[in-house]
N, C-alpha and C positions, 0 to 999 in steps of 0.2 A: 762695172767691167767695161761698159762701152769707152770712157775716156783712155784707158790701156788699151783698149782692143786697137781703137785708132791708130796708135802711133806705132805698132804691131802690124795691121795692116796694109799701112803707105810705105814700112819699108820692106815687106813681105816678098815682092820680087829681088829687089836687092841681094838681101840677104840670101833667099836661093841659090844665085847666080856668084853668089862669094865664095870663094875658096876658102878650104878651111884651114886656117892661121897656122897648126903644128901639126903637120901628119901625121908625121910620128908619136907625137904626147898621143893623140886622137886613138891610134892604132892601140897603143900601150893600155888606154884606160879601158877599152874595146876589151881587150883581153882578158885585162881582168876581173872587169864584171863579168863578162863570161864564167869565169872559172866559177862563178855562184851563183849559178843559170841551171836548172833544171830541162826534160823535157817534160816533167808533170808540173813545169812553174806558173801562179798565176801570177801577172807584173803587170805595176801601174808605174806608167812615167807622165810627171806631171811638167809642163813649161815643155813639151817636146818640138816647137816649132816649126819647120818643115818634113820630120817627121822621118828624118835621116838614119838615128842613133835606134829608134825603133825598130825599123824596118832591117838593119844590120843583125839587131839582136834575135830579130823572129826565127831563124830556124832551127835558135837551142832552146826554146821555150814552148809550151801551151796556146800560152793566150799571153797578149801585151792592150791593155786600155791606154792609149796616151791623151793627155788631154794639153789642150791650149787655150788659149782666151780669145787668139787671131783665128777669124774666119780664112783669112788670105794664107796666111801660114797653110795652116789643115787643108785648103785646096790643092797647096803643091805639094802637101803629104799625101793625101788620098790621089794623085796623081800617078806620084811615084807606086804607091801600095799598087794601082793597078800595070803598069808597064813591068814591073819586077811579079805579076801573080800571085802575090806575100797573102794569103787567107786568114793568116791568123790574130792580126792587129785591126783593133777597131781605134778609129780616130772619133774624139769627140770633141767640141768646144765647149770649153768649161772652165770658171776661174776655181784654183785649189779649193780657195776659200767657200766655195759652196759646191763643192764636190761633195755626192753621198756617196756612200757603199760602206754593208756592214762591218762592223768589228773583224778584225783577223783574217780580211780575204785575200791579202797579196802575201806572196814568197819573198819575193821581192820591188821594193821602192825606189825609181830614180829619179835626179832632181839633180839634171844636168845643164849648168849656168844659169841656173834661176833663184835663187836663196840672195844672193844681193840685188834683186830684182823686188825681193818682195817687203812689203811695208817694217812686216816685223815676221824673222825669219823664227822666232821661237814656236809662236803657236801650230805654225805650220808643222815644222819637227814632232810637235806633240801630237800631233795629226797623222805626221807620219806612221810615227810609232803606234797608235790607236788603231789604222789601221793595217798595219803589217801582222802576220800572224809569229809567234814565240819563235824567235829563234830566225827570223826573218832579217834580209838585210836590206838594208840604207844605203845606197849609193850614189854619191854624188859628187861633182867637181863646181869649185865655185869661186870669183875671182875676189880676190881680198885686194884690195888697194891700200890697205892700212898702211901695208909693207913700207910698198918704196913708192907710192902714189896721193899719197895723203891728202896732197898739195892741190891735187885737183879737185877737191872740194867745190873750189866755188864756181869755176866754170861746171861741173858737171849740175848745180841748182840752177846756174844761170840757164844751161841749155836745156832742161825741165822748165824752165817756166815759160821760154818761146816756143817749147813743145817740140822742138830738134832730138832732145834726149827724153828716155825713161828714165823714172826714181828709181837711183841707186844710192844702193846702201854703201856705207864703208867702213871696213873694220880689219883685225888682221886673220891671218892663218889661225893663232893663238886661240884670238876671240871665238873663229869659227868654230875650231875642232872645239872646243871647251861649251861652247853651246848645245854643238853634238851630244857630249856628254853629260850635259846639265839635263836632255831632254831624257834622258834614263838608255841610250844606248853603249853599246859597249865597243870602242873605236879599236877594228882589228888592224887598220892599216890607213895610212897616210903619204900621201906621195905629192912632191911638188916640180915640175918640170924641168930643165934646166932654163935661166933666163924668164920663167914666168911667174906670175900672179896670182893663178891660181891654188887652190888645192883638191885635190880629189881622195876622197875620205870611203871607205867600206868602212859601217859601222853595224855591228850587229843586235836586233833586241833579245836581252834575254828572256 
């Protein structure tokens, strides 16, 4: 975790301090993970990095665990947590991949711009779904390059190996949802921006 954390870390103010690329997409996807938001919900959001998308979503839920692998990130998470008074979000640092917590404890799971971040995004999903409880949802937006980016392939290895960039993965829309679905959930809804990369998927276990 510590070689991730690094590159995580040094750009940690940055990233803060960035405005965020689609307001409007941002708001839209806001919405509608809302809409499958409890206030008896337990939710685990994992890759949450400055700890924005959490703190948004705390006053229609329970409880939210966000975890990240950046110390620096989670500092101007727990920042924000205190200036806005948010009680109900615990931030922790934690790679997915060695994240505990038993079988069936979350309502809801998000994993918002992180899945082509991670080495290999299946096991993860299977994780996901292991721990969500029946009937529980997956929510997540993730940027597929496959589409119209492909090409960037090699500059994006190139700048992984002088340590400029993180390992991303690249694949498409297609790949992704269809991954979703390979890991045994049930995909209610799919949406892709106008103009963008990404996709943002609610998928439900049954």
């Amino acid at each position: 975790m510590n070689k991730k954390a690094r590159f995580w870390d040094r750009i940690a103010s940055k990233y803060f301090q960035s405005p965020i690329e689609d307001e409007a997409a941002y708001e839209h996807k806001l919405e509608l993970t809302q809409k499958k938001l409890a206030t008896d919900s337990e939710v685990l959001e994992f890759g949450c990095g400055t700890g924005g998308t959490a703190l948004r979503h705390a006053p229609y839920v329970k409880h939210i665990l966000a975890t990240d692998i950046s110390e620096k990130m989670l500092a101007f998470a727990e920042q924000q947590k205190a200036e806005q008074g948010v009680e109900n979000v615990t931030f922790q640092q934690a790679d997915f991949d060695t994240l505990t917590a038993p079988a069936g404890s979350f309502d809801v799971v998000l994993g918002m711009s992180i899945l082509h971040l991670l080495a290999d995004r299946r096991p993860a999903m299977g994780k996901v779904r292991d721990l969500l409880k029946p009937g529980g949802y997956f929510i997540s937006s993730t940027a597929c390059l496959g589409n119209k980016l492909w090409f960037m392939a090699p500059f994006l290895w190139a700048g992984r190996m002088i340590g400029r960039l993180p390992l991303v993965r690249i694949f498409t829309i297609r790949q992704l949802v269809d991954s979703v679905r390979d890991a045994g959930f049930e995909v209610e809804h799919e949406w892709v921006a106008p103009n963008g990369n990404s996709v943002f998927v609610i998928a439900r276990k049954p």
